[in-house]
N, C-alpha and C positions, 0 to 999 in steps of 0.2 A: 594791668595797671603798673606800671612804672614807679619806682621812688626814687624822690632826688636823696641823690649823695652829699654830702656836704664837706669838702674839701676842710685838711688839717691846715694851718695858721703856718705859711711860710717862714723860715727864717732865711734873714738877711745874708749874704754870704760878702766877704770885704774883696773888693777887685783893686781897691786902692786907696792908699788911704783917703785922698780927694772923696772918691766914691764907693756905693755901695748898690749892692741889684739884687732882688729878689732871684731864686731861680724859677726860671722860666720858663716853657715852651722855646721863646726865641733863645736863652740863652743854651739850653742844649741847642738847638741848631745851632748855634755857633761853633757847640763842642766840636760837633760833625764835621763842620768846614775845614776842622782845623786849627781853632783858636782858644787857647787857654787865659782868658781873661786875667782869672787870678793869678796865676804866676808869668804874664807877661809874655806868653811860649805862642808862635805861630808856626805850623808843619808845614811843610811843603814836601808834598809825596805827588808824583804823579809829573804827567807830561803839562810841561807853562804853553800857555795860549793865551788869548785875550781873555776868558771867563778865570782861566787861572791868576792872572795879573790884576784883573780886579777885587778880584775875594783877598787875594795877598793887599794890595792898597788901601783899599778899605779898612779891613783890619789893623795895616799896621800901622795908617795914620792918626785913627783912634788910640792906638796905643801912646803912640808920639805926642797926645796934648798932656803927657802928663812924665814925670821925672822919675827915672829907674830905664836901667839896662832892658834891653829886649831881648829875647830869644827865640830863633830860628832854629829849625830842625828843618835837613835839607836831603830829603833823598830823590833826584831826581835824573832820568835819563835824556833831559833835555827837551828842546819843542823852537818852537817861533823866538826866533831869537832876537828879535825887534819888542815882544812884550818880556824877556827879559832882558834888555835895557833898561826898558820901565821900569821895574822891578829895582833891577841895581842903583839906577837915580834916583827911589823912594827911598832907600837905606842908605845912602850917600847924603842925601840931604836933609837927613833925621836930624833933631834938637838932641837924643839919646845916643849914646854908645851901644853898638849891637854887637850881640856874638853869633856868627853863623858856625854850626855843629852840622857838619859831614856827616851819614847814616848812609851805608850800600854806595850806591852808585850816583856822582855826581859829575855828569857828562854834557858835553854837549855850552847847550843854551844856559843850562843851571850852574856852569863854570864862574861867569859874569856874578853870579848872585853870592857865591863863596866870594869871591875875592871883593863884594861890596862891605864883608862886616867888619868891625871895629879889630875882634878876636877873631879869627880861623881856624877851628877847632874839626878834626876828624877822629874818626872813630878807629880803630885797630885795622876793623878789615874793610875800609871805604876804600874804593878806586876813585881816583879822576881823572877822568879821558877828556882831552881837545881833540877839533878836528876845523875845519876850513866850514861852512857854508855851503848846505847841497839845496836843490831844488827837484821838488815831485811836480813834472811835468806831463800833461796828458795832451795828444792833439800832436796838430801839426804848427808847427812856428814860422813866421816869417824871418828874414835875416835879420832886422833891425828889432824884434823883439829877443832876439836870442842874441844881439848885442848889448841891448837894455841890462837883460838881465844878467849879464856878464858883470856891466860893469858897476850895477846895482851890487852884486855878490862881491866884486873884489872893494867896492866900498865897506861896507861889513864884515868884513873879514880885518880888514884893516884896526876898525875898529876895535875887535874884537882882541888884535894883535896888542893895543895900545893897553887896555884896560889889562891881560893880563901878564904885559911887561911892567908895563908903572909899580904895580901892584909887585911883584914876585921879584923885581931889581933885576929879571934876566933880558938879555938885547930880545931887539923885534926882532934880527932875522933866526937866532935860535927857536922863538916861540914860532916864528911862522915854518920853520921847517917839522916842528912835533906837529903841528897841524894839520901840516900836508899830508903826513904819514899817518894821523890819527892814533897817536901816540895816548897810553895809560899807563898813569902813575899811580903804584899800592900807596899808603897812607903816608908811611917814612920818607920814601923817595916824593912824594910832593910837598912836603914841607921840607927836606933837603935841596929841594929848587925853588922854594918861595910863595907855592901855589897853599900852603896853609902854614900857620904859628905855630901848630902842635900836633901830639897824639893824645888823645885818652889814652887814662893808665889802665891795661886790662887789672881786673881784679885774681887773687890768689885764690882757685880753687880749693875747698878744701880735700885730702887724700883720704879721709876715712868718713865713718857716721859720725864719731861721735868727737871731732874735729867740726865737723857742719853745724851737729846741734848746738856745741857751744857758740860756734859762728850766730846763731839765730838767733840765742836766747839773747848774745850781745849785744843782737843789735837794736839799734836807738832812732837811726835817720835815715831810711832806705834812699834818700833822693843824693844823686851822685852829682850833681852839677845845679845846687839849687843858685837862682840867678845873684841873688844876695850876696854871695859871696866871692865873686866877681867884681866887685868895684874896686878892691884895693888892684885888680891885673891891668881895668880896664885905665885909670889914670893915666894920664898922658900920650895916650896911643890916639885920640879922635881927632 
């Protein structure tokens, strides 16, 4: 025989001040996806496709009915580069100010999506790699299919040129020539060419133990970049 359990009396967790949400079932699924309700934070790890561009839209447009900075957390080695457009028009045409934060590798398709946020922030040892528009082709093609798709790609690419000259002040044919080449820039040198606004500050290790324990016992606010504290940078950049 079985007995029922009786579940302890939830508390309310604040997502904003507008509103409030029990924790959930769905709201850990959310965690999952990637979405920090509470402090306004969406991740983006992994290769963007269409299921990826929805989970990000989704999310971020929820976030958008309501007033405060967003945060993006961006490590990705790129994908379909048609759903990050998407991507970059949903954060372009945000009512909020966004900060997108570099993490590893930000190449490719996920370039577009750095150069959509308010702030451009990278991390110490982030890359950004451009490169032109390839296609994974299987079969045999006809001539006028493998002209389509020609000039399908050098549309996108075009594209692609514009969003991140506009953005970084550098001419189209420099950007189109790092592309061609498939050119990567360490953190420094892409914010010295305009591909981001900053670096994270790495933190001072400390050289001994008891250097550390004092470090520990100090400290008060583990969180290094809480979004809060960003509205007096974000002013006048949107």
């Amino acid at each position: 025989m079985s007995k029922t359990r009786r579940s302890k009396k939830q508390k309310p967790v604040v997502l904003h001040p507008q509103e409030t949400m029990v924790i959930s079932q769905a709201a850990l699924n959310a965690l999952s996806l990637g979405y920090d309700f509470e402090h306004r934070t969406i991740y983006i790890f992994g290769g963007i496709d269409q299921m990826a561009a929805y989970r990000f839209v989704t999310g971020f447009k929820w976030m958008d009915r309501f007033q405060g900075a967003i945060h993006i957390i961006l490590n990705s080695g790129g994908g379909s580069v048609e759903d990050s457009f998407a991507m970059y028009d949903t954060i372009r045409t945000a009512e909020n100010p966004v900060i997108v934060e570099g993490l590893g590798m930000i190449a490719s398709a996920a370039v577009p999506i750095l150069q959509a946020g308010t702030i451009r922030i990278l991390n110490p040892e982030a890359t950004v790699m451009i490169h032109d528009v390839s296609y994974d082709i299987e079969g045999r093609l006809s001539s006028p299919v493998v002209g389509a798709l020609a000039k399908e790609a050098q549309e996108i690419n075009q594209r692609y040129y514009e969003i991140l000259a506009n953005r970084s002040g550098q001419s189209i044919k420099d950007v189109k020539e790092w592309c061609r080449e498939e050119t990567s820039f360490g953190a420094t040198e892409a914010v010295e060419k305009g591909f981001a606004d900053e670096v994270l500050p790495v933190r001072v290790l400390p050289r001994t133990a008891n250097e550390a324990m004092r470090e520990i016992q100090g400290l008060t606010n583990p969180e290094r970049l809480p979004v809060e504290k960003t509205e007096k940078r974000i002013k006048g950049k949107k």
